[in-house]
N, C-alpha and C positions, 0 to 999 in steps of 0.2 A: 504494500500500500504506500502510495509517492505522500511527502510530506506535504500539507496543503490541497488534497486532493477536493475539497469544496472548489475553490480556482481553479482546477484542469477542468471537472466535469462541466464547466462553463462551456468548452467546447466538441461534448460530445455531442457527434450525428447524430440526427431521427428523435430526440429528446423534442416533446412537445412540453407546452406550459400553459397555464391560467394565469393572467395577472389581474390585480382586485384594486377596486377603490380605496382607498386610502384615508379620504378628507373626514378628520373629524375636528372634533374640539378639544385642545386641553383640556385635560382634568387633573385638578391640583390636587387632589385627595392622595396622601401617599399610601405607595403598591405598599403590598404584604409580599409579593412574590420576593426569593431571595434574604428575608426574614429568617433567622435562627429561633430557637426555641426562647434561648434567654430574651431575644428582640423582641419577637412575639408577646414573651411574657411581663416585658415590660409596657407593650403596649395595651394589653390586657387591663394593665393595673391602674392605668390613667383612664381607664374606662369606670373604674370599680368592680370588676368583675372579679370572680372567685377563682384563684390562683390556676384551680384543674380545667377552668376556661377557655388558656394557653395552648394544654395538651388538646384539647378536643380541635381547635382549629388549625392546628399546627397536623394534624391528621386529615384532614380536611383540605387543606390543602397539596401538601404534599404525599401522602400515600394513599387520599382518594383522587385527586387531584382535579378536584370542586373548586370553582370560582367565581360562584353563583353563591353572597352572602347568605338569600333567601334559601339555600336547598340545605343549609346545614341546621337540620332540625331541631338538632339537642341544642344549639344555644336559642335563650328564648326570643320570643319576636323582637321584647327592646334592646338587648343587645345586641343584635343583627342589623335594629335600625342608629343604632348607635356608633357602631362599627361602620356603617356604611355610609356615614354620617362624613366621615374622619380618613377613612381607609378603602381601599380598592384592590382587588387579585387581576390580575390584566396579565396575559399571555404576549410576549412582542406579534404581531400581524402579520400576517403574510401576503408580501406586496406580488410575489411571483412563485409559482409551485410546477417544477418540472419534473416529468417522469419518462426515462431510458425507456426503450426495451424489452432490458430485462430485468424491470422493475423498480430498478436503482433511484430514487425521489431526490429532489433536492426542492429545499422552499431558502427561497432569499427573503428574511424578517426584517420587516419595519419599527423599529423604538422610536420611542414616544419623542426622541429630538429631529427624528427624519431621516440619522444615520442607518445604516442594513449591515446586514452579514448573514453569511449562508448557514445551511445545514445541511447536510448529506445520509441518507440511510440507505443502506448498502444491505439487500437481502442477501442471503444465502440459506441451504437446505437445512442446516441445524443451526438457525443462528442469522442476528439481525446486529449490526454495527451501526453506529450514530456516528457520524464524525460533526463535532461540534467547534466556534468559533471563540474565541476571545480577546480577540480585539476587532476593534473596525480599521483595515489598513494596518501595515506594518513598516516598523523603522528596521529590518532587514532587508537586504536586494539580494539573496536568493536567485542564482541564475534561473533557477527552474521555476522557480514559484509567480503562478500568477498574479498573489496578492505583493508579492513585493516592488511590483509597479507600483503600486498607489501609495501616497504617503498615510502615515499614522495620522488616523483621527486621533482617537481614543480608545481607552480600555475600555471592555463590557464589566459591567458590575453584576456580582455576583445572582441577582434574579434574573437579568437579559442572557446568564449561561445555562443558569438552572430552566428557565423559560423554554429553551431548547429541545431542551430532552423532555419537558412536558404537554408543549407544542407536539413534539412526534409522536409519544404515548397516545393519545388525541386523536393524531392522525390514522395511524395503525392501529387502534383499537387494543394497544397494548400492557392493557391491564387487566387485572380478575384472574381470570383460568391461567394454567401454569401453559396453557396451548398458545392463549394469546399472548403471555409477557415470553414467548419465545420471538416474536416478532421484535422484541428490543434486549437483546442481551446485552452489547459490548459496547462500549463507549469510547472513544478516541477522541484525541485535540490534538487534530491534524488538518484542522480549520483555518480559518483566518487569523492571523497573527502571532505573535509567540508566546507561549501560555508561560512561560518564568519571566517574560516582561511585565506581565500581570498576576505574580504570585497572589497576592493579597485575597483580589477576588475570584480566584480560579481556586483557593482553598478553601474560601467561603463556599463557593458554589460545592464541590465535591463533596465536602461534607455533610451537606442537605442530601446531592444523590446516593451518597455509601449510607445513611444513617437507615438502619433497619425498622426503623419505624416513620421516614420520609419513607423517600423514593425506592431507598432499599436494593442498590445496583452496588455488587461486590466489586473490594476495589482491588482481586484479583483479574476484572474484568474490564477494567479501566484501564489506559497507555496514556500516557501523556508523554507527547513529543514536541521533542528542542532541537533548537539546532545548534544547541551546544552552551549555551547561558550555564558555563560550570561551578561561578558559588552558590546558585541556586539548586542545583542539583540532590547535594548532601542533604540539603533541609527542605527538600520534596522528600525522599527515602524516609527523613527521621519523620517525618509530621503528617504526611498523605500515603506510605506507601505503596502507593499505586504502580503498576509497572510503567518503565521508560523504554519511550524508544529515540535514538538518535538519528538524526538525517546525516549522514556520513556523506554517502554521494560520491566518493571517491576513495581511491586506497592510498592517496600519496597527498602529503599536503602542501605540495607545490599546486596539483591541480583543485584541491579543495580551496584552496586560499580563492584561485578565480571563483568556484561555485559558488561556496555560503563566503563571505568576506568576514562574516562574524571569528570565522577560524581563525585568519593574523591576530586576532584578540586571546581568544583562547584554543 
């Protein structure tokens, strides 16, 4: 699997697509999406709500992944209206939705400032791969990579990463039965950007989808790939565990120096 493969599949043949309208209104009400338990539960508590509150909507969102104030029964009608009052669960949009093939989907998401970034799921016969973005644009020039044309916007915060993989679940139908969550097993961030330029929220986000009572995606099924960012590496290993994979690209580092330029660095 090529590093940045969201950018190559941009120019696979015979891929058709939908593209959708767009035009809304801000809304100032801030998301829950990307919300921790403790953040949750602090917001909880500014409401006056009863501490086990917390837990019931933090399930609710993430391991039902419900974003319809109204459909979360157990809390009662005024706290829902109160919550909604205050707060929003909003999935990034989907400006463009392409589908290969041989199945292979990609939707390009629209955030709430206007900037996008891709998503890619990649079926196979035992087994469904997400390849997910974290940044918008990237400050590596990557021979290969097609996101390294564009310059770095910005980082995704850790809900427009988490948004991702929830947006797909959604799409796929990939929740409930152990049949359907095989349609999303394995996660990669081999997306847009470089995911140890945005440690922060790239370890905010993983922890929502590893936590067994989120989203609940092992994080022996997770890769997260660099292109080589090496003080961040050790403190990926000690603090997310997750498997790594390196974009090498070459066996000699005279000719990697030309590919990733990041190598004269490290």
């Amino acid at each position: 699997m090529i590093h940045d493969i969201a950018g190559g599949l941009a120019y696979i043949q015979g891929m058709t697509g939908t593209a959708q309208n767009l035009d809304r209104a801000a809304d100032p009400r801030l998301n829950l999406l990307g919300m921790d338990r403790p953040a949750i539960s602090r917001a909880m508590a500014g409401l006056g709500a009863e501490p086990f509150r917390a837990d019931q909507l933090y399930n609710w969102i993430y391991a039902r992944g419900v974003t319809d104030l109204e459909a979360m029964t157990n809390l009662s009608k005024d706290l829902r209206q109160r919550l909604a009052a205050d707060f929003r669960i909003e999935l990034p949009r989907v400006a463009l939705h392409q589908r290969a093939q041989d199945g292979t989907r990609k939707w390009l998401l629209d955030f709430d400032d206007r900037n996008a970034a891709e998503t890619v799921h990649i079926p196979e016969p035992d087994r469904g791969t997400l390849c997910i973005s974290s940044q918008v644009g990237c400050t590596l020039t990557c021979a290969f990579c097609h996101t390294g044309t564009q310059r770095l916007v910005r980082n995704l915060a850790a809900g427009e990463i988490v948004g991702q993989v929830m947006l797909a679940q959604d799409a796929l139908g990939a929740r409930g039965a152990a049949e359907d969550r095989r349609k999303l097993t394995n996660i990669v961030l081999m997306g847009m950007g470089e995911p140890l330029y945005n440690y922060p929220n790239v370890k905010a986000a993983l922890g929502l989808i590893m936590d067994g009572n989120g989203i609940g995606i092992s994080r022996h099924r997770i890769t997260l790939s660099t292109s080589g960012i090496v003080p961040e590496i050790g403190r990926c290993g000690e603090e997310l565990g997750v498997l790594l994979a390196i974009s090498l690209h070459a066996v000699t580092d005279e000719l990697r120096d030309r590919l990733v330029p990041i190598n004269r660095k490290y």
